[in-house]
C-alpha positions in Angstrom: 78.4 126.2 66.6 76.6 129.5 66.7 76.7 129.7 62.8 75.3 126.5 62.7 73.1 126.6 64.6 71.4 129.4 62.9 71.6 127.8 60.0 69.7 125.0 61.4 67.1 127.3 62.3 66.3 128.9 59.3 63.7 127.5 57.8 61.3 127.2 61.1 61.9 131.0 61.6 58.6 131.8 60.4 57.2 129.4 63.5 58.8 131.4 65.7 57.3 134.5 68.1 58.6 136.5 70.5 56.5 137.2 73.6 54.5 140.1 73.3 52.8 142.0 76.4 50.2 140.0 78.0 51.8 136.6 76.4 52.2 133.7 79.1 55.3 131.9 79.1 55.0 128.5 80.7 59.0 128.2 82.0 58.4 126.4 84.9 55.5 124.0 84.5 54.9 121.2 82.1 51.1 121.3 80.7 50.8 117.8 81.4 52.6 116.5 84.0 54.6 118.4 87.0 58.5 118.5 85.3 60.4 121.4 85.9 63.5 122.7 84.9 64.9 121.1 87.9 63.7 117.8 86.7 65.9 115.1 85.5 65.1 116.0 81.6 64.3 119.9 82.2 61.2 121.7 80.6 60.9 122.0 76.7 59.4 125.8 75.9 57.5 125.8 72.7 58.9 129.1 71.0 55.6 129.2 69.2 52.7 128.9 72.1 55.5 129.7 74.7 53.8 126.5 76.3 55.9 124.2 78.8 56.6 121.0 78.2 58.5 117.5 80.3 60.7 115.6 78.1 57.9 112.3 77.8 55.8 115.5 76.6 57.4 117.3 74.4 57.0 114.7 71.0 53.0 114.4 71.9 53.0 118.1 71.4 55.4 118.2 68.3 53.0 115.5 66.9 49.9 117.5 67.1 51.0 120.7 65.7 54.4 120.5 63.6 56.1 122.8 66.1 60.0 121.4 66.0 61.4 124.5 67.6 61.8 124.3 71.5 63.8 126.1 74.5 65.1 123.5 76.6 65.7 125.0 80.3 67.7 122.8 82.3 68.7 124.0 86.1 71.4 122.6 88.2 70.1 123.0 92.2 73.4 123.9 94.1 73.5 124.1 97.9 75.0 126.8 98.8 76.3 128.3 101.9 73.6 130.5 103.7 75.5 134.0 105.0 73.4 136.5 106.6 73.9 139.7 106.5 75.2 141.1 110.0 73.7 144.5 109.6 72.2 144.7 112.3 72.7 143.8 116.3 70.3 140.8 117.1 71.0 139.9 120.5 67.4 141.9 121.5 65.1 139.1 120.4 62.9 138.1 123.5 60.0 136.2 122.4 57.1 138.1 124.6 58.5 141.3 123.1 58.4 140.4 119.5 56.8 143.1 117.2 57.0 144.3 114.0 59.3 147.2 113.3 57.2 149.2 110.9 53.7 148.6 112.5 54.3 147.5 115.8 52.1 144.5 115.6 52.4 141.8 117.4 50.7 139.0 115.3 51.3 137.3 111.9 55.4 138.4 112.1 57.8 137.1 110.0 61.6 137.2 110.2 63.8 138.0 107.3 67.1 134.8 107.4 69.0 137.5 105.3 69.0 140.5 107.9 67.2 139.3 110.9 64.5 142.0 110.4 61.1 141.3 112.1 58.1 142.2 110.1 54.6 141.6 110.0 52.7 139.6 106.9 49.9 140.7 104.4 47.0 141.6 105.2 43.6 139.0 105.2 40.4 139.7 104.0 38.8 139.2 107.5 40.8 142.0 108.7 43.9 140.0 110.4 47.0 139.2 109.5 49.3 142.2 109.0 50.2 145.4 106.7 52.7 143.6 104.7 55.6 145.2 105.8 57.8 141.7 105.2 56.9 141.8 101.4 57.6 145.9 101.3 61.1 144.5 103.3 61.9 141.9 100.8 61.1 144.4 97.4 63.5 147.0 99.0 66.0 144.5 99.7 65.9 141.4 97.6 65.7 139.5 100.8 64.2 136.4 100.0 63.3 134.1 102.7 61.4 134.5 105.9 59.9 132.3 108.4 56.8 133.0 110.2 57.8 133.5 114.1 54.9 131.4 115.7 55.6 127.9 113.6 59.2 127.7 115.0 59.1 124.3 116.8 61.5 121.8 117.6 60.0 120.1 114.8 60.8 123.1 112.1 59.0 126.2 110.8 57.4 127.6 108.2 59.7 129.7 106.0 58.5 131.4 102.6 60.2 132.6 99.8 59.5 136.0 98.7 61.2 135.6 95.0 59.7 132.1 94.3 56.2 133.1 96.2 55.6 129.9 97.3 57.0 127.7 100.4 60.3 126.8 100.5 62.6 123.9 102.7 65.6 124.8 104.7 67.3 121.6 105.7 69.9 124.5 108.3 66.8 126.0 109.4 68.3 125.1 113.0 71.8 126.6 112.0 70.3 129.7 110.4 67.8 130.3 113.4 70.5 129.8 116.1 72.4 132.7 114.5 69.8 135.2 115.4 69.7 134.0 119.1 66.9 131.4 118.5 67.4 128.0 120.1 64.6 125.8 118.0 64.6 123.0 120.7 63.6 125.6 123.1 60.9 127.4 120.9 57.9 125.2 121.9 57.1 126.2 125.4 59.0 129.2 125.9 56.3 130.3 123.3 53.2 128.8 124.6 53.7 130.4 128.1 54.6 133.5 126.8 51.5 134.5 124.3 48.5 136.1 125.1 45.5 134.1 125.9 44.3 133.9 122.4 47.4 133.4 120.6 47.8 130.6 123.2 45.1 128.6 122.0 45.4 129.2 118.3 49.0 127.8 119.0 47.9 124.9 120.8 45.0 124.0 117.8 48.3 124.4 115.5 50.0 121.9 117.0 47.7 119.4 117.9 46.3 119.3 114.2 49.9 119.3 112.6 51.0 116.8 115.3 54.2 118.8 116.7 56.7 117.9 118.9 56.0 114.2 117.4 58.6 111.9 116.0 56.8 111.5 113.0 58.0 109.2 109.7 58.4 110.7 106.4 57.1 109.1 103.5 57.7 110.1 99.4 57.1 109.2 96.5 53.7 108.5 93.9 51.2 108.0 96.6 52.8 110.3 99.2 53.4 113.6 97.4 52.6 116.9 98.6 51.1 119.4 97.3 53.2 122.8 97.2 51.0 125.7 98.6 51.1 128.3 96.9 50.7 131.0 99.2 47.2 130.7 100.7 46.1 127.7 98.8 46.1 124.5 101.7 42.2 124.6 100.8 43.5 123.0 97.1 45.6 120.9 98.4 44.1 119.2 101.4 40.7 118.9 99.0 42.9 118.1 95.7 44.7 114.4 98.1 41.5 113.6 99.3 39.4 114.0 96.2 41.7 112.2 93.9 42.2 109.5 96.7 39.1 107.8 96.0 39.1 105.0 92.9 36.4 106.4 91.3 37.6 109.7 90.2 41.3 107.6 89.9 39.3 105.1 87.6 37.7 108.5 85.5 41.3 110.3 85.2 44.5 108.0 85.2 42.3 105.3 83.8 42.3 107.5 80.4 45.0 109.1 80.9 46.9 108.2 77.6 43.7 109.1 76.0 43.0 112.4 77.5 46.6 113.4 77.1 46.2 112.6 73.1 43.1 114.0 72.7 44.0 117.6 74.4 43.2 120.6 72.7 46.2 122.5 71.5 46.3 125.0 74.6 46.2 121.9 77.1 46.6 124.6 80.2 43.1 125.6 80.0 41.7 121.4 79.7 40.1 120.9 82.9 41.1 116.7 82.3 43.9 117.3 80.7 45.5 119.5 84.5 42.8 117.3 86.6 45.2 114.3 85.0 48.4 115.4 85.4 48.2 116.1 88.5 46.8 112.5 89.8 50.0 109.9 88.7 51.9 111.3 91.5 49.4 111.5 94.5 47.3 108.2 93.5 50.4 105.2 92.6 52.3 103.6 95.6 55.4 105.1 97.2 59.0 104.5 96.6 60.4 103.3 99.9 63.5 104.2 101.4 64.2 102.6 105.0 66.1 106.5 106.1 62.3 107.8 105.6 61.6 106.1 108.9 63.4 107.0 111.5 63.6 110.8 111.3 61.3 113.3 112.7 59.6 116.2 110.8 62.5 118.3 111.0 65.3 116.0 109.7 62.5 115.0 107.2 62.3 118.6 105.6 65.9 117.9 105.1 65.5 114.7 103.3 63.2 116.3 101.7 65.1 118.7 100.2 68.3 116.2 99.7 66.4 113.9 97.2 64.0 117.1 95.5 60.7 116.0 96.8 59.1 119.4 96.9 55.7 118.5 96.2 53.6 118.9 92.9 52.8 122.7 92.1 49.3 123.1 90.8 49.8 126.7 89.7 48.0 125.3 86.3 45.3 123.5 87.7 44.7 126.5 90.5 44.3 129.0 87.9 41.8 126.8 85.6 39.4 125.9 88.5 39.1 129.3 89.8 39.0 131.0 86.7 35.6 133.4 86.8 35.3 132.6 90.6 35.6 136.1 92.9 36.9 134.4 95.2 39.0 131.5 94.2 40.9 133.5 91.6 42.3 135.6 94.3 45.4 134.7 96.9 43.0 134.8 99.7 42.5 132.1 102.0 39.0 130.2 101.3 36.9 127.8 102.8 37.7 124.3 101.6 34.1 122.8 101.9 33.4 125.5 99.5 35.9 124.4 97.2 34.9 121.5 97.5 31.5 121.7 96.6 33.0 123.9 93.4 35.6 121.1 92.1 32.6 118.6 92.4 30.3 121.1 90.0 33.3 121.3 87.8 34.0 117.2 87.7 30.1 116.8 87.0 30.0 119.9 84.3 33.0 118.7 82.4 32.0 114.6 82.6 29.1 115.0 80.0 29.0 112.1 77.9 31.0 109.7 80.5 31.5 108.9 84.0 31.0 111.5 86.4 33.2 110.4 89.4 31.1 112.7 91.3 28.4 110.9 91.7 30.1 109.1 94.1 28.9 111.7 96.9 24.9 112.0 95.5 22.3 110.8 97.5 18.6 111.4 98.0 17.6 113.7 100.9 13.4 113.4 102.1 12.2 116.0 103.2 8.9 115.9 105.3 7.0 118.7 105.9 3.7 118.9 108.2 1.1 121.5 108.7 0.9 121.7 113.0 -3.1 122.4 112.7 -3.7 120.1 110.3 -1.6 117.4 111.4 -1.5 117.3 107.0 2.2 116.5 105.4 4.3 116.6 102.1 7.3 114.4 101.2 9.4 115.6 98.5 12.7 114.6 98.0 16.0 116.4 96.6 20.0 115.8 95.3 22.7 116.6 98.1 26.2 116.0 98.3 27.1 116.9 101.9 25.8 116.5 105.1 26.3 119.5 107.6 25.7 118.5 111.2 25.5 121.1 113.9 27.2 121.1 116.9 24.7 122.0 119.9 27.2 123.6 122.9 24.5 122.7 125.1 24.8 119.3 124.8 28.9 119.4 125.7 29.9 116.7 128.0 32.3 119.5 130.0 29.7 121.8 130.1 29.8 122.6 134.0 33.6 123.8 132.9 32.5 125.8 130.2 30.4 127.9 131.9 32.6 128.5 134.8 35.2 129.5 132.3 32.6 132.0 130.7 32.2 133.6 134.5 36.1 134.1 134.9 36.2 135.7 131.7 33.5 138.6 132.5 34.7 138.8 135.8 38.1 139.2 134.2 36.9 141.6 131.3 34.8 143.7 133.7 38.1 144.1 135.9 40.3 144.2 133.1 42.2 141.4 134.1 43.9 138.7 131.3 41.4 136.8 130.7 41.3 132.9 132.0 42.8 129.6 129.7 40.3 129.2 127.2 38.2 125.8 127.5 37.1 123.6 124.3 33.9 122.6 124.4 33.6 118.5 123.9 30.9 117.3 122.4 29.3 114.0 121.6 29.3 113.1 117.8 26.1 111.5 118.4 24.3 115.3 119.6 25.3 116.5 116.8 23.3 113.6 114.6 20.2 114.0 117.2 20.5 117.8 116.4 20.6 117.2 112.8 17.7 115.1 113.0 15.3 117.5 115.2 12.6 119.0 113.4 12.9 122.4 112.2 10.4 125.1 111.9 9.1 126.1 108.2 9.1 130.4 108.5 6.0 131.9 106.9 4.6 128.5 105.7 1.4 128.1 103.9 -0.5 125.7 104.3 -2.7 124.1 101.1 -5.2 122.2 103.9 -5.7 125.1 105.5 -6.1 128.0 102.7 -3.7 130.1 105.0 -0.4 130.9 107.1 0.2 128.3 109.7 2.8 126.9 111.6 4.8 123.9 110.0 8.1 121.7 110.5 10.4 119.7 108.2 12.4 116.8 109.1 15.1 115.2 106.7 16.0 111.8 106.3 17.9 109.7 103.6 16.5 108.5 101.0 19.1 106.8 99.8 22.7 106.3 101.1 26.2 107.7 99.0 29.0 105.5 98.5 31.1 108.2 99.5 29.4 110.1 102.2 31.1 113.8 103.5 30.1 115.1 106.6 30.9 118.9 107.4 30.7 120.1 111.3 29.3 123.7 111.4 32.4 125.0 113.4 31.7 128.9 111.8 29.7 131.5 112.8 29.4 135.3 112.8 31.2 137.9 115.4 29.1 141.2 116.6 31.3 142.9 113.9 29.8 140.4 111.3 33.4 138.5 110.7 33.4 134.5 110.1 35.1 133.1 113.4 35.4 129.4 114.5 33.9 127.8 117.5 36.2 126.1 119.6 35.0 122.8 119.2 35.4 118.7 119.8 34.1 116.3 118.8 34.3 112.7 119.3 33.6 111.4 115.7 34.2 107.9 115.4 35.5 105.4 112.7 32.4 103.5 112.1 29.1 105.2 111.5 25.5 103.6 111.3 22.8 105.5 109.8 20.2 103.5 109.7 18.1 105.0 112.1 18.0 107.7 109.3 16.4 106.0 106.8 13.6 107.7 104.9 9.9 106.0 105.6 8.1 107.8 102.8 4.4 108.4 103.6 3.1 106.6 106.6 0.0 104.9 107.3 -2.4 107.3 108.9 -0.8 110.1 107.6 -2.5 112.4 105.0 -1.1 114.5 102.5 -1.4 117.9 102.0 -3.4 118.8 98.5 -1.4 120.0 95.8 -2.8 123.4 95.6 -0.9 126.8 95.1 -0.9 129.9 97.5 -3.0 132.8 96.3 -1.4 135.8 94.3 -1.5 138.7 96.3 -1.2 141.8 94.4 0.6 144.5 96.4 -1.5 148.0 97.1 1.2 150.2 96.0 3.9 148.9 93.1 6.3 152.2 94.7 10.1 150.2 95.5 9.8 148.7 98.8 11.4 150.4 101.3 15.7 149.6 102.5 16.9 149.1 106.0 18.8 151.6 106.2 20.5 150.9 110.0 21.8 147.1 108.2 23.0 149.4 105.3 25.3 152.0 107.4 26.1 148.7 109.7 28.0 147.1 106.6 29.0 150.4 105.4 30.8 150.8 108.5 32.6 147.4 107.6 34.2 149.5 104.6 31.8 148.9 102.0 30.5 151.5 99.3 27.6 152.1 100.4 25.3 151.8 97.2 26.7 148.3 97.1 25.5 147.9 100.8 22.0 149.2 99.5 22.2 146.7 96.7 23.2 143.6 99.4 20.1 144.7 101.6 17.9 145.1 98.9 18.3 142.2 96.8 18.5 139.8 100.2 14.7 141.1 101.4 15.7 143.0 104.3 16.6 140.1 105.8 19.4 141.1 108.0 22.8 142.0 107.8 23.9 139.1 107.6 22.3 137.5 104.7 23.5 141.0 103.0 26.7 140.4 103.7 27.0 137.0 101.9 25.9 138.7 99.1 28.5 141.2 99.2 30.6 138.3 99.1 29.2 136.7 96.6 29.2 140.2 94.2 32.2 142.2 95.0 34.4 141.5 92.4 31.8 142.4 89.9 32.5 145.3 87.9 29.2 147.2 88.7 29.6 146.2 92.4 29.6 149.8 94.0 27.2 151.8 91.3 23.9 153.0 92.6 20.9 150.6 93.2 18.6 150.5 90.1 15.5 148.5 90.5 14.6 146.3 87.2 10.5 146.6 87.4 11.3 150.7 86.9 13.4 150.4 83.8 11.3 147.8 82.4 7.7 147.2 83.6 7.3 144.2 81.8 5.0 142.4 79.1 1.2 144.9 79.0 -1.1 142.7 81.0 -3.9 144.0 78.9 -3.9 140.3 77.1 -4.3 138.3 80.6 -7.2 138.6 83.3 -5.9 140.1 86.5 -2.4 140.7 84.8 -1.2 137.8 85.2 1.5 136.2 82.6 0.2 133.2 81.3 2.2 130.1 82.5 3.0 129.1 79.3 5.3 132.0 78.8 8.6 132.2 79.8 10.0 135.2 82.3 12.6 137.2 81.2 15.7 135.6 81.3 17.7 138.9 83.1 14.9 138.8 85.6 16.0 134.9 85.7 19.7 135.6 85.9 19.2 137.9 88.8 17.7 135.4 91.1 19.6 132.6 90.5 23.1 134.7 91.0 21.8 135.3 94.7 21.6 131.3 95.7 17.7 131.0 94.5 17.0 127.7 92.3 16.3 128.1 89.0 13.0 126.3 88.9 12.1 128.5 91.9 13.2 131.8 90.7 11.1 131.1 87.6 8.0 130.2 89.5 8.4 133.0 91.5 8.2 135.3 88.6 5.3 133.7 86.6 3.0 134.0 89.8 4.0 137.5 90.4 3.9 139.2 86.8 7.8 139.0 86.1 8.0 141.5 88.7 11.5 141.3 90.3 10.9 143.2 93.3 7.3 141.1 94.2 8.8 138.1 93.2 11.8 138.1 95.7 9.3 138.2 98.4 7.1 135.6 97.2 10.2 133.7 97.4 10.9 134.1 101.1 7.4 133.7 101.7 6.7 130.6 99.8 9.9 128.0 101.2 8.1 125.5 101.1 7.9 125.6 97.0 11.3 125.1 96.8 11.6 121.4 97.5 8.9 120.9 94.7 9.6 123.1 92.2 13.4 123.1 91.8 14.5 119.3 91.7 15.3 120.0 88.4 17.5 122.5 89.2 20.7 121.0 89.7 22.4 120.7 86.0 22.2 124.5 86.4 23.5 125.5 89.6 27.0 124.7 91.8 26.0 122.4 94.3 25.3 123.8 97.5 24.0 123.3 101.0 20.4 123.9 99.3 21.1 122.5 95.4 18.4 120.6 94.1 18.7 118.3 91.3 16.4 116.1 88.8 16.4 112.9 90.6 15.7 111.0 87.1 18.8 112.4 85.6 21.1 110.8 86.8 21.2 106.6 86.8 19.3 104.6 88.6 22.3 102.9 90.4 23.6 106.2 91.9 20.0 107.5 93.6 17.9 104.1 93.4 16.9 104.0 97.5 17.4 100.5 96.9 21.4 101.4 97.7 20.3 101.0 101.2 23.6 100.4 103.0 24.0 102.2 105.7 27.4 101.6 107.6 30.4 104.0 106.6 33.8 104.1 107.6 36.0 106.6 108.1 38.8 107.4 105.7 39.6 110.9 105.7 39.3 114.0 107.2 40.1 117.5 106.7 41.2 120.1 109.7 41.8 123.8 109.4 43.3 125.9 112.2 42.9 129.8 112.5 40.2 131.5 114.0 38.4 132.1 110.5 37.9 130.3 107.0 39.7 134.0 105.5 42.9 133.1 107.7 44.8 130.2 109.1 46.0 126.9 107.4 44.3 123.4 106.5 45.8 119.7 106.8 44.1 116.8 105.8 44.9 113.1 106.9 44.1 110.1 104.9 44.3 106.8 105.8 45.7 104.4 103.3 47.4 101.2 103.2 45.4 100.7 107.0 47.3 103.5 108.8 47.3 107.6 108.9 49.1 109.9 106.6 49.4 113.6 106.9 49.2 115.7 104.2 50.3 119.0 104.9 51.4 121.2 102.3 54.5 119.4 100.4 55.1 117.8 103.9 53.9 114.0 103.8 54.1 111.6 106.8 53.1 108.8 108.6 50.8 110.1 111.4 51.1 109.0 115.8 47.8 110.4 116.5 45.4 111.7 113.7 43.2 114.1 115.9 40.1 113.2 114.8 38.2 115.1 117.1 39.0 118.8 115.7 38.6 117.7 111.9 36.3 120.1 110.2 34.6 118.1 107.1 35.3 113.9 107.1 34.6 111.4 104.5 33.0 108.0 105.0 33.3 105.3 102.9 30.0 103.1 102.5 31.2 99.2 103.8 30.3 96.3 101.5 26.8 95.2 102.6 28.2 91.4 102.5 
């Protein structure tokens, strides 16, 4: 057989490579679909492009490029019986003296199913989580699996594999835990009462969100798949289900699917349709019922689970396309999900030139009406959004009596170190946080054209016209003292149906008269010497462990406006190779074009700035449009320029509406209203009721950390999507999402 075999392959031997360092070989993902070796026809490997490919794949991809010569992996899943390793005596596991063994930490500990050994996880970006001792455990030993201590319900836990890196099922989870002394049924409130006050209300967000303790009905199949996190990546998957949920990025994808799948380039891992596609068949069509799926709770459902293979797609493909170039999403850091999802819409709308952008679905029109307080003078001006964010004003809590009786205990308990008191959430009404949205805000260092001078103005914003698709993100993060992103203990009573009418854009108003179009004057500076750096915000970051030229760079390059804003830009920057070399200021490399040509040395508008200058701005969140402005009316110089920006807001809204095609959208994007068709911005779209569809809930005390969920509801009732883990939902808890989407009702 050997022999001929060999034979057989002779003549393709010259179509066939061996790996080579840096060569990726795709052995346990098809390009186009989600087969594995474990599925029922294996994976076909290309032993040409080392490329990975599902049996209904395999002939499109022999079509297109003659390659006849595959490896077909096929893997058998055995169950086999789990025997750990009694190495070590067990019997001292008390849950208010869990720690880790290396470390001594208390938090973020995971224990080993081979060996029982109790060690804490890796470490987050935010400065929590652990010192990775479990991983250190698990490369000395081989150990694979681990569950994290503090997800242990009666409902199941949270275990991880080490050797596949990714979230694993253990349908004797129960079995395997009881041999180490831990009773699951008992887990529940043996932990709540015996963690610290903090720990104590993360645990109880955790379970509230992820509805524990509840008999809740699994559901499988095309429609009801999970999404397999892959360590750190619940922000993909909550936004992926919710995304790809809605008909018109269904209609843009699986409604071409034959013809994006034919029409993929050779390499079809790095075709933003071609992974955007594969992914969709199995999250979007209905689900394959099975009567056992109801009646079992989440626990016997991980089991079922398991039994019939439904581990959820694995978007290790699609992950590593989308966040290819990103510093942030390239990484195995947590991330914010609104984030993300601002980044897969810029990447729908960059890659549907030419046809539908599904995206559009979320555009609409925001006025924005500013008015000079002396002259009583306004502007209107009007821009592209794509998300709403409302604050949420603790003042106006309903329980607010409470909250500031529980803010006494705690000093009084702080100053007498004491524990401190049960925490209290704040509960606010859904329609403060509108009112607050709506209140008029004051314009910093605003000009005013009536006037010839500084003067005091506010903007109000309104919609010009209403999305069919409308998200809505609760401002639930804030900075610490130590300048870390924590949550606000928040909730809020959002409800299913939502009226905005009352926010409908007026336009200019009878009686009201509009500021003339006139520009501030050019100020030339004095002295041209570099302005001078806060150097207390630069050794506050430093002492976050920052280099400290890169702290100069962030303080610099923000205006001195705090740390804060410097810290964003840190952010934003630190993966870039020049990240921590010294500061060196553009205008004294290159002074720019002589102004000998121009009176009062100023670059005629005609001209275009230099596009480094251009590049520079832009890369620190500053409109394109803007940024270019900036430079004309300050001689290209970078330095003068950046504070003509922060003193000259205003501009913004009228200068950069062409902005958009350029830039990721953001909470300030700007696009060019007459780009896009008249159907999605026309303000005739004047609908204004939305109902509520879908929401997405993190828990953790910080957007670096913790875990996200997302419930949709479809077919008329809730589903919760967490991780691979899909079911039928008892009590969505709507009031600690963190972003919802409305869906626009039919104005008949």
């Amino acid at each position: 057989m050997a022999t001929d075999l060999g034979e057989l392959l002779v003549p393709y031997m010259p179509t066939i490579r061996v790996p080579r360092t840096g060569d990726r070989v795709f052995k346990s993902e098809c390009a186009f679909s989600f087969d594995s070796p474990e599925s029922e026809g294996g994976l076909y490997v290309c032993m040409n492009t080392f490329l990975g490919f599902g049996r209904e794949h395999v002939e499109r991809h022999y079509r297109k490029t003659g390659q006849s010569v595959y490896m077909h992996l096929k893997r058998h899943v055995k169950e086999v019986r789990f025997t750990p390793a009694l190495n070590q005596s067990l019997c001292f596991f008390v849950i208010s003296g869990w720690k880790c063994q290396k470390c001594e930490m208390r938090e973020n500990l995971w224990l080993n199913l081979t060996d029982g050994a109790v060690l804490c996880g890796k470490w987050f970006f935010d400065g929590s989580g652990g010192n990775g001792h479990a991983l250190e455990h698990y490369r000395a030993t081989n150990y694979p699996l681990a569950v994290k201590l503090d997800t242990i319900t009666p409902d199941g836990a949270d275990i991880y594999s080490f050797e596949e890196e990714e979230a694993v099922l253990d349908p004797h989870i129960s079995e395997h835990l009881s041999h180490f002394g831990i009773d699951m049924l008992q887990m529940q409130n043996r932990t709540v009462s015996c963690l610290n006050n903090n720990s104590r209300q993360r645990v109880s967000e955790w379970e509230v969100i992820q509805e524990s303790g509840m008999k809740l009905k699994a559901v499988f199949g095309s429609g009801y798949t999970g999404i397999k996190n892959l360590g750190n990546s619940c922000y993909l998957g909550t936004v992926m289900q919710v995304l790809f949920s809605i008909p018109d990025f269904q209609r843009m994808y699986v409604g071409n699917l034959q013809r994006i799948f034919d029409y993929s380039p050779l390499d079809p891992s790095q075709d933003f349709a071609t992974q955007i596609t594969g992914l969709l068949p199995c999250l979007i069509h209905p689900p394959q019922t099975d009567e056992r799926s109801c009646t079992v709770s989440m626990c016997d459902a991980q089991m079922f689970s398991f039994q019939h293979q439904q581990k959820g797609a694995s978007p290790r493909m699609l992950k590593a396309l989308v966040s290819r170039g990103h510093p942030e999403f390239s990484s195995n850091r947590q991330q914010d999900a609104h984030e993300f999802l601002l980044h897969m819409i810029n990447l729908v709308e960059r890659n549907s030139a030419g046809s539908e952008n599904p995206s559009d679905a979320f555009r609409f029109l925001v006025e924005e009406r500013i008015q000079c307080c002396q002259s009583r003078r306004v502007r209107y001006t009007q821009r592209v959004d794509y998300c709403i964010q409302l604050p949420a004003p603790i003042e106006a809590a309903t329980n607010r009596e409470e909250l500031l009786a529980y803010e006494a205990k705690r000093k009084d308990a702080e100053e007498n170190m004491r524990s401190p008191p049960e925490p209290v959430r704040a509960r606010i009404p859904f329609t403060a946080c509108l009112q607050a949205f709506t209140e008029p805000d004051n314009v910093p260092d605003f000009w005013s054209s009536a006037l010839q001078a500084k003067s005091a103005g506010i903007k109000t914003s309104r919609f010009a016209s209403f999305p069919e698709y409308l998200i809505l993100q609760i401002k639930k993060f804030t900075f610490g003292v130590d300048w870390v992103p924590k949550k606000l203990d928040l909730a809020i009573d959002v409800p299913d149906f939502l009226d905005l009418s009352r926010l409908r854009a007026t336009g200019l108003q009878a009686g009201e008269e509009e500021l003339p179009d006139l520009m501030p004057p050019i100020v030339l500076p004095e002295d041209t010497r570099a302005p001078e750096i806060d150097e207390a915000a630069v050794m506050q970051l430093a002492e976050m462990g920052f280099p400290v030229e890169a702290c100069r760079k962030a303080v610099y390059y923000t205006g001195n406006m705090g740390p804060e804003m410097a810290f964003n830009w840190i952010i934003a920057h630190m993966e870039e190779p020049d990240f921590a070399e010294p500061l060196t200021l553009p205008s004294m490399i290159d002074p720019g074009p002589s102004t000998s040509d121009s009176p009062m040395g100023a670059t005629p508008l005609g001209n275009s700035p230099p596009e480094e200058s251009i590049a520079i701005l832009t890369s620190m969140g500053f409109p394109r449009a803007h940024s270019i402005h900036a430079l004309k009316a300050t001689n290209n110089n970078l330095e003068r320029a950046l504070d003509w920006i922060f003193t000259h807001p205003e501009e913004e809204e009228s200068d950069a509406i062409s902005d958009m095609a350029d830039t990721e959208p953001n909470d300030n994007a700007f696009s060019n209203a007459n780009s896009h068709s008249d159907s999605t911005l026309s303000p005739d779209r004047d609908t204004s009721g939305y109902e509520l569809f879908a929401f997405i809930s993190h828990m953790g005390a910080s957007t670096m950390s913790g875990h996200y969920v997302c419930h949709i509801k479809k077919e008329g009732r809730w589903v919760i999507y967490n991780d691979h883990k899909v079911c039928l939902s008892e009590r969505p808890p709507k009031d600690l999402g963190y972003i919802y989407f409305y869906h626009r009702l039919s104005s008949s």
